[in-house]
C-alpha positions as CSV (number, residue, x, y, z in Angstrom):
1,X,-30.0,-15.2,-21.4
2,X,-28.9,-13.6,-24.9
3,X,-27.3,-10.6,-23.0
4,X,-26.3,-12.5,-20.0
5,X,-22.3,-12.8,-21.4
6,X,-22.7,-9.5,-22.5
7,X,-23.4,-8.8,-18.9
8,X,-20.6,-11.4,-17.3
9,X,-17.9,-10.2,-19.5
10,X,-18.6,-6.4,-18.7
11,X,-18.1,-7.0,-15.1
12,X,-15.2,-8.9,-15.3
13,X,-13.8,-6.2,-17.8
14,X,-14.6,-3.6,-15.0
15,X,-13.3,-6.1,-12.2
16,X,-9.8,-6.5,-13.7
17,X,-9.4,-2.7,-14.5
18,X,-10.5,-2.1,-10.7
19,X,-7.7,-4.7,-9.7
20,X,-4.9,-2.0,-10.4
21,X,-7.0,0.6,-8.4
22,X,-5.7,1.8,-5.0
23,X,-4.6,-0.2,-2.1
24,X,-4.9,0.8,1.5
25,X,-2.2,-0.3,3.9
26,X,-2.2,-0.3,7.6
27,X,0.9,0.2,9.3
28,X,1.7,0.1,13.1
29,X,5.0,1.4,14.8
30,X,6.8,2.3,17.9
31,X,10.3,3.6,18.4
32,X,13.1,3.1,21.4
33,X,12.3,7.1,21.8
34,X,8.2,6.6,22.4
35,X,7.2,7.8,19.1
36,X,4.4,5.6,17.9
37,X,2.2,5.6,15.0
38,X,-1.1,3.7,13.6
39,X,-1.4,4.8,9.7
40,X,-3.3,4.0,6.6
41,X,-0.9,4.1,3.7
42,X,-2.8,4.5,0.1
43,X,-1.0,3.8,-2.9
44,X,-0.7,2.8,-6.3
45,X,1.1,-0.7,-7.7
46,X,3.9,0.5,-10.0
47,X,3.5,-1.9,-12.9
48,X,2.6,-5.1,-11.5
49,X,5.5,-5.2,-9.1
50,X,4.2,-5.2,-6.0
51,X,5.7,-1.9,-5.1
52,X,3.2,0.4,-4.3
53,X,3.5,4.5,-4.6
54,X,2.2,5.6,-1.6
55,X,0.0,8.6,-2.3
56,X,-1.9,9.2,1.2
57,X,-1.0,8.9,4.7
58,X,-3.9,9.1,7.6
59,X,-3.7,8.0,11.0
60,X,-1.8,9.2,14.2
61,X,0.9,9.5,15.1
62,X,1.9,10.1,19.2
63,X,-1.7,11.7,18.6
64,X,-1.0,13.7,16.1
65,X,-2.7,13.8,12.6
66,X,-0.4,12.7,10.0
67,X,0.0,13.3,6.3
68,X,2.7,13.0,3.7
69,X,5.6,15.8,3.5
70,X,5.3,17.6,0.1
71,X,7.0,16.0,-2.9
72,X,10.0,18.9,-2.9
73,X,12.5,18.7,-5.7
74,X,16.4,17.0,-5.0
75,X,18.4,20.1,-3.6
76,X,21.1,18.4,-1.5
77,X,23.4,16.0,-2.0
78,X,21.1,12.9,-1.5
79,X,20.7,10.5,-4.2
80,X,18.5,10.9,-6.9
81,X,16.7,7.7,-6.5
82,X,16.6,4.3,-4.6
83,X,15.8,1.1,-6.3
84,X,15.1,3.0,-9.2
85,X,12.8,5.1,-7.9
86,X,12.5,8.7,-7.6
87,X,13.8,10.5,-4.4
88,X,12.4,14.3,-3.1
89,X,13.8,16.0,-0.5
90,X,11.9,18.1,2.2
91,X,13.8,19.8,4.9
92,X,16.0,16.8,6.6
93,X,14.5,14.1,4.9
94,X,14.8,12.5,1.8
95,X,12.4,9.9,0.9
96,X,10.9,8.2,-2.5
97,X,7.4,7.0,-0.9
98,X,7.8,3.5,-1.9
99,X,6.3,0.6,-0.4
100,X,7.3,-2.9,-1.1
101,X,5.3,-5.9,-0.6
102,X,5.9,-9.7,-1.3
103,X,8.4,-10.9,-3.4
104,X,9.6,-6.9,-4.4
105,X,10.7,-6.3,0.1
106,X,13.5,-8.4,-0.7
107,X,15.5,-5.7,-2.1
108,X,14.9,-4.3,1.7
109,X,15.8,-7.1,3.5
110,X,12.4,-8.3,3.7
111,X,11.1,-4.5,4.8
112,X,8.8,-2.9,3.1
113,X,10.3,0.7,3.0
114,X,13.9,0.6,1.1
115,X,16.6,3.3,2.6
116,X,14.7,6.4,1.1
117,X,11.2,5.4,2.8
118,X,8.4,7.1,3.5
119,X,8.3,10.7,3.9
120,X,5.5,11.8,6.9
121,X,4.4,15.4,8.5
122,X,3.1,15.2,11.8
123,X,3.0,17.8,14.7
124,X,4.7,20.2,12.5
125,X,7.8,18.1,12.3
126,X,9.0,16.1,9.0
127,X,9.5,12.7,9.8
128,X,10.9,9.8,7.8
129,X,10.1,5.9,8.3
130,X,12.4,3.7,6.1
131,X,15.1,0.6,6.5
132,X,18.5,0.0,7.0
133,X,19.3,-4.0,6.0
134,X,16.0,-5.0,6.9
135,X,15.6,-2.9,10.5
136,X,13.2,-0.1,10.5
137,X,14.7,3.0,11.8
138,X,12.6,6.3,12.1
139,X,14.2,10.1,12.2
140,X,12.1,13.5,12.9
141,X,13.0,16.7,12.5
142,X,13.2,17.0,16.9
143,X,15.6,13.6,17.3
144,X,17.5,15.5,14.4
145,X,18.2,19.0,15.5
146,X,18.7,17.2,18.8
147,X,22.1,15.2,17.2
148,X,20.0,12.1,16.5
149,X,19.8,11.2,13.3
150,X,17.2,8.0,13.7
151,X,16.3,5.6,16.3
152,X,14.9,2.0,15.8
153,X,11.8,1.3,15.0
154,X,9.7,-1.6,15.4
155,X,6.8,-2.4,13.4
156,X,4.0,-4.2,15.4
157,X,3.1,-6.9,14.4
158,X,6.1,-7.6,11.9
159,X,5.0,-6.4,8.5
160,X,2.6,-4.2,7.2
161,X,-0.8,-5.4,6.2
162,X,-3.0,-5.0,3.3
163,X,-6.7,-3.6,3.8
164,X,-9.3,-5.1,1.5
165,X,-10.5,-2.7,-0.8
166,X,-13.5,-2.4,-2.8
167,X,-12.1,-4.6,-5.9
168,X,-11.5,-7.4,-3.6
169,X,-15.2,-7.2,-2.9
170,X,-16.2,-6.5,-6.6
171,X,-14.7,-9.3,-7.8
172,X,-15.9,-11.4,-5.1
173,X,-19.7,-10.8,-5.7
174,X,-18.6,-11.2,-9.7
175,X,-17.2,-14.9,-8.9
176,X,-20.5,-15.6,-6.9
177,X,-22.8,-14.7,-9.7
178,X,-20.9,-16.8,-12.1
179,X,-21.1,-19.3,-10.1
180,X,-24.8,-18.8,-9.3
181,X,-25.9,-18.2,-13.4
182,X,-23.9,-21.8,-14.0
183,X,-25.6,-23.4,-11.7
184,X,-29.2,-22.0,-12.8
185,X,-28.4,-22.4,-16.3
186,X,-27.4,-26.3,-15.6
187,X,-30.0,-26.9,-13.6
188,X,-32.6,-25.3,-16.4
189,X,-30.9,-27.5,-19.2
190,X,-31.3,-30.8,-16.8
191,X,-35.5,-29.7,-16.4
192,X,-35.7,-29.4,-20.1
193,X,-34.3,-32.9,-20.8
194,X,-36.1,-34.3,-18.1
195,X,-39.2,-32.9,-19.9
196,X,-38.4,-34.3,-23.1
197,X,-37.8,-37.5,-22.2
């Protein structure tokens, strides 16, 4: 049992640096205009805000593969950043790739994109997902060289929802074996003064 904290504390050490790992989102959306979408959003928390930077996009959508739209550089007059964060420009769209989650969707109305959003390629067309005062509103680059700037958006189900990732798992099986080498040790100590007696 002499290396058994030694043991415990390195897994818990390892747990709480996974905890600020990647999180996997899924998010699920229609439009008035029968655009739909089922994607998993991967991201990193910024801080321990609760806004994530979304790095990876998978999924479909209208049954298309989609992916992220390139992190261009600011060349038209958009602004800079939203909430403080970044803002890139690609094509049509400007976007800053932010998710917000709990407390941090407030700025948004209780949405978890802010006015910049999410910046998505699919079919060949850029596409942006974001909010306007809470609503969801999604533009492509088809509805925009058609006139249309955006067209609501609903988001099934009403928010978007975390996947478990490994960490959760980790840390998990780390809770169970503390729990489990307590037990073991207490129930050793009580057999040992049971045999003394």
């Amino acid at each position: 049992m002499k290396y058994g904290k030694l043991v415990l504390g390195t897994m818990a050490l390892l747990a709480m640096g996974l905890a600020h790992a990647q999180q996997s989102f899924d998010l699920t959306f229609s439009t008035s205009a029968g655009i739909s979408g089922n994607l998993i959003l991967t991201g990193t928390e910024i801080g321990t805000t609760g806004e994530y930077f979304i790095t990876n996009a998978t999924g479909e959508i209208n049954s298309n593969s989609v992916s992220l739209l390139a992190t261009g550089s600011n060349l038209w007059n958009s602004p800079s950043t939203t909430n403080g964060h970044q803002n890139y420009v690609t094509g049509n769209w400007y976007y800053d790739n932010v998710l917000y989650t709990g407390a941090s969707a407030s700025f948004n109305g209780g949405a978890p994109f802010d006015l910049a959003g999410l910046g998505l390629k699919s079919g060949g067309q850029g596409m942006n997902l974001y909010s306007i005062n809470g609503q969801y509103v999604f533009g492509d680059d088809h509805l925009y060289n058609g006139g249309v700037n955006y067209v609501p958006a609903n988001v099934i189900g009403g928010a978007v929802s975390a996947v478990p990732e490994m960490t959760t798992y980790l840390q998990l099986l780390l809770g169970l074996t503390l729990v489990a080498s307590l037990a073991v040790r207490r129930h050793a100590q009580a057999a040992q003064r049971t045999v003394r007696a």
